[in-house]
VEXSE-460351 format. One record per residue: residue in one letter; x, y, z of N, C-alpha, C, O in turn. Coordinates in steps of 0.05 Angstrom, whole numbers, plus 5000, padded with zeros to 4 digits. Atoms other than C-alpha are relative to their C-alpha. Layout:
N
AXYZXYZXYZXYZ/...
END
This chain:
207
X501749765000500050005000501850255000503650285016/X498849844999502250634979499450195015497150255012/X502349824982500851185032501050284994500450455011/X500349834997503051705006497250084982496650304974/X502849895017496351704966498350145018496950315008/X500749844984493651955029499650275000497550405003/X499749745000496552575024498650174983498750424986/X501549895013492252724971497850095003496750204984/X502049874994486952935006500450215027501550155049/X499949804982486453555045498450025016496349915010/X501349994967483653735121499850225005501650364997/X500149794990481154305151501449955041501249785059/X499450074963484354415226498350115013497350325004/X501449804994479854565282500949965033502849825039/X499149984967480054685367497449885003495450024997/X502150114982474754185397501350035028503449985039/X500950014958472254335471497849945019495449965020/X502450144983469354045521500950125032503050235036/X498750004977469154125600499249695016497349535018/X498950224974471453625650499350005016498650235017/X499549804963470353695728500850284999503050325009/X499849804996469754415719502850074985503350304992/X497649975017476454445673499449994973498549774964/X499950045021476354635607501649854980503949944977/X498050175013479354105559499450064971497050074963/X500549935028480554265481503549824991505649785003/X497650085024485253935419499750124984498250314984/X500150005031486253965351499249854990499849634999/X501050305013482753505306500550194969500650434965/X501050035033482353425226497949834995498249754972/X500850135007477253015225497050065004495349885005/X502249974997471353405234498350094979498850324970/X501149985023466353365178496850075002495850015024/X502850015004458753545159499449884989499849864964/X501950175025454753115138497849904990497549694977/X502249955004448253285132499850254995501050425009/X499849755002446153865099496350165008495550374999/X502749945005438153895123500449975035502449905048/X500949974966435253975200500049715005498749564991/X498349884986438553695245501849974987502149744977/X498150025009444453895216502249795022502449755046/X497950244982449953375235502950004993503850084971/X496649965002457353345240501449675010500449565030/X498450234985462152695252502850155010503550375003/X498150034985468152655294501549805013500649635028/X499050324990473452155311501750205023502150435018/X497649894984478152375370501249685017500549485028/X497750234975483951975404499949995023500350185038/X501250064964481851615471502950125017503250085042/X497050024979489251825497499850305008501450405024/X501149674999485852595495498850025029497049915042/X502849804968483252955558497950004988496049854991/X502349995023479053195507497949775000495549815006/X502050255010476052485492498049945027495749865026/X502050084970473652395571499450235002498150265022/X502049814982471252995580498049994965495850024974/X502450035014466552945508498449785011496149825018/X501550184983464852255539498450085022496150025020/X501449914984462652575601497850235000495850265015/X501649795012459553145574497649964980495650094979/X502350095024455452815515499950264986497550334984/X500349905012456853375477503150234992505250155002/X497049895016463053895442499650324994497350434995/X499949685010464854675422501149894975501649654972/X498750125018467754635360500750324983498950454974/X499849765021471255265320501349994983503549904990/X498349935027473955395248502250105002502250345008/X498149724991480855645253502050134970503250024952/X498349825027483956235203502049884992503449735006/X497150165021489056015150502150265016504450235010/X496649834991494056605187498849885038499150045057/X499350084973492656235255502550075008503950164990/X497649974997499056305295501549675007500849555027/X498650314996503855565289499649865027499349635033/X499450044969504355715367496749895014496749725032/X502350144989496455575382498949784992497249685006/X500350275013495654975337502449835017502249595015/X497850154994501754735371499349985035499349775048/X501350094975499154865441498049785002498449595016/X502550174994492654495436500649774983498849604983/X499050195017496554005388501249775013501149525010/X497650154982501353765432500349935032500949715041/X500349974978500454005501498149765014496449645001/X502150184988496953535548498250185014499050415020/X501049824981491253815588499949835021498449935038/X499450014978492553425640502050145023501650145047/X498549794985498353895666499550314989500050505004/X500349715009496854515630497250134993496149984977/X501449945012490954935617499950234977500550474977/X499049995027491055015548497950384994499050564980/X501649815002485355625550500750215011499450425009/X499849824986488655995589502150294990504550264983/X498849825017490456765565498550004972499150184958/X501449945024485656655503497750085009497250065033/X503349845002478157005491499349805005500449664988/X500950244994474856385518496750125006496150315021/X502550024991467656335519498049735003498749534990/X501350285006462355785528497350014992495650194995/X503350035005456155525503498549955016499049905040/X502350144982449455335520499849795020498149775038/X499850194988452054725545502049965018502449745027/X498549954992457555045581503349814985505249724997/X497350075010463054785535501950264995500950474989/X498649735008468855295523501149864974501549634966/X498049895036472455615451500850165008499850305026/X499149825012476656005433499050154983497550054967/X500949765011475256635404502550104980502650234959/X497149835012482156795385500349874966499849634965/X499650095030483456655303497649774987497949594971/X503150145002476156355301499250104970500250314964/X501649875022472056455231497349975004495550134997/X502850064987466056015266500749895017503149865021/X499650204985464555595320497049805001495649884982/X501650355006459254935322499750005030501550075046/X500550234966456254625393498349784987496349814973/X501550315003454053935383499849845016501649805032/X501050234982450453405416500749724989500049674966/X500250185014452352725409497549895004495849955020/X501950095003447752245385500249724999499049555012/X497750315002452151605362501350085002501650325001/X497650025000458451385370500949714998499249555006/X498550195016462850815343503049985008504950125002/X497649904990468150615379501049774975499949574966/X498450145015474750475331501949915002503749914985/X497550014994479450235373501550185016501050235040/X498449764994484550775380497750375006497850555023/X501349814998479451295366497049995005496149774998/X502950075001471751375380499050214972500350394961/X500749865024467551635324497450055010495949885018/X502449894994462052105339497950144976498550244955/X501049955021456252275307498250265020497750205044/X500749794982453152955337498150224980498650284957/X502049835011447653425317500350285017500150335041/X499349674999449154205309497550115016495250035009/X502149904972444854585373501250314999499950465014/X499149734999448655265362502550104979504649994973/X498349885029452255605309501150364989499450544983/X500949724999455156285300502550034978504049844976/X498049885010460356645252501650205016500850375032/X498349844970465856965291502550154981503950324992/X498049775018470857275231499549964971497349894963/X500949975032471957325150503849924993506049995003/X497550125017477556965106499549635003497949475013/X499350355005479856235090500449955029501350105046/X499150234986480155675134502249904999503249934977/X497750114991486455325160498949714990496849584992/X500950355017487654625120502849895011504750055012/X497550135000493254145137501950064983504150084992/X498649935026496354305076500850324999502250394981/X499749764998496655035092501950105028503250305031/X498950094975499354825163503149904989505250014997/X497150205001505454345136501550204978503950204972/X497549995021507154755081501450365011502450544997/X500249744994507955365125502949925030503850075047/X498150124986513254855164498649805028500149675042/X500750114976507854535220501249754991502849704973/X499850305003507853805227496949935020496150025042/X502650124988501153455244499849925022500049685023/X499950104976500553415316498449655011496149585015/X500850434997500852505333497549995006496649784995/X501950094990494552525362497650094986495350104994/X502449915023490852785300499749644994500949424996/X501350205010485652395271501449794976501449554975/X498450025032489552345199502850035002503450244991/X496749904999497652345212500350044978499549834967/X499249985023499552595149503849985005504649844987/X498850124993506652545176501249784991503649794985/X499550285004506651795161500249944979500449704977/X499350105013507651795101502050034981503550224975/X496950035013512651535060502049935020504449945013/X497750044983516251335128503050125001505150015006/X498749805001519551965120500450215028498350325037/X499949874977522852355185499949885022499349645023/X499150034963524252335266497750145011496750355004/X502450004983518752275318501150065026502249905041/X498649874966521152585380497949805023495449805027/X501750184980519452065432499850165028501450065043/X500849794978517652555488497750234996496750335016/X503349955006511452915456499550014977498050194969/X500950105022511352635392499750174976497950104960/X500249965014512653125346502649914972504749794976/X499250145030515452955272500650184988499050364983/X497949865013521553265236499049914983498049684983/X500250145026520153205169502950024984503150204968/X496650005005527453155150501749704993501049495003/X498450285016532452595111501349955034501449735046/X497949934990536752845163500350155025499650385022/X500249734980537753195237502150124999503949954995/X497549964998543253575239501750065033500250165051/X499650034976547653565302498650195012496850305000/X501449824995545554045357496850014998495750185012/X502649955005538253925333497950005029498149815045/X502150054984532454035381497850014994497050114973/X503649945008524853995386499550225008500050335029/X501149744993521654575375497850075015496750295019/X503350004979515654395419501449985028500850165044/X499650064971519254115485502650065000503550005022/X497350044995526454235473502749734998505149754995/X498750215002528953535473501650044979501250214962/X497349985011535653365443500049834969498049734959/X499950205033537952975370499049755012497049625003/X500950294996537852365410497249835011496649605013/X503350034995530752395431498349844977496649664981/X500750035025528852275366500249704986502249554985/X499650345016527251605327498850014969496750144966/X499950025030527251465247497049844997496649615007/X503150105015519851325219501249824975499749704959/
END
């Protein structure tokens, strides 16, 4: 199988949120889609059980969900990318507001934001797959959407715990085994570190 055929399809990035025990928990996903276009409008969602995120949608039965601008800043896709919310709160210092259902978003480099209820879900293993009907909806700025492809070629790298690693393919590049981000490089050069946690060349392992 060839994977980089994968890459051939493009992702929008977005900030799903949920709250926890009174803690707001949010990621990054690519994998949030519409897919219904008639009342109740409906959206799917897969997220990674290894997410704060994922137990607190579980506990919550329901999600924030916002669009984020193609001039996002690298640094807040990379927070909520990477960061755990179990030691950090990831919301904190941004325009944060919540919905009806008390979930929090970001406000900050927003174009919309979504609250959804789930309705199904499908667990896949690694990820659950939700199926959720749109309960609130608003527009919040003006311009393009942020796509993976607008992300990597701008130097990100797909934060591991996306839905879609784009990353993976071609078993191209070093996976920093300490918060899993991915050099896309033949090559590190000495001296190299992660630009997320700091770790050293030798942190690092060959995909």
């Amino acid at each position: 199988m060839n994977r980089k055929a994968f890459s051939r399809i493009n992702y929008g990035l977005f900030i799903v949120g949920a709250e926890l025990d009174g803690k707001p928990q949010g990621c990054i996903v690519n994998s949030l889609h519409q897919v219904t276009s008639s009342m109740p409008f409906k959206f799917s969602l897969t997220v990674n059980k290894s997410n704060e995120t994922f137990k607190a949608i579980e506990a919550k039965g329901s999600f924030a969900a916002t669009v984020l601008a193609k001039d996002t800043p690298k640094d807040l896709v990379n927070l909520f990318g990477y960061k755990s919310g179990r030691v950090v709160n990831k919301f904190d210092g941004f325009d944060v507001e919540r919905d009806g259902a008390g979930n929090p978003y970001v406000k900050d480099h927003a174009l919309a934001r979504f609250s959804c209820k789930v309705v199904e879900k499908l667990d896949l293993g690694t990820y659950m797959l939700y199926i959720a009907e749109t309960t609130e909806a608003e527009v919040l700025g003006e311009g393009p959407a942020l796509t993976v492809d607008d992300f990597k070629n701008d130097g990100g790298s797909t934060p591991p715990t996306a839905t879609v690693v784009r990353t993976l393919e071609g078993n191209e590049g070093w996976r920093c085994t300490i918060c899993g981000y991915v050099a896309e490089k033949e090559t590190l050069p000495d001296g190299y570190q992660c630009p997320i946690c700091r770790a050293n060349k030798d942190k690092f392992v060959k995909l």
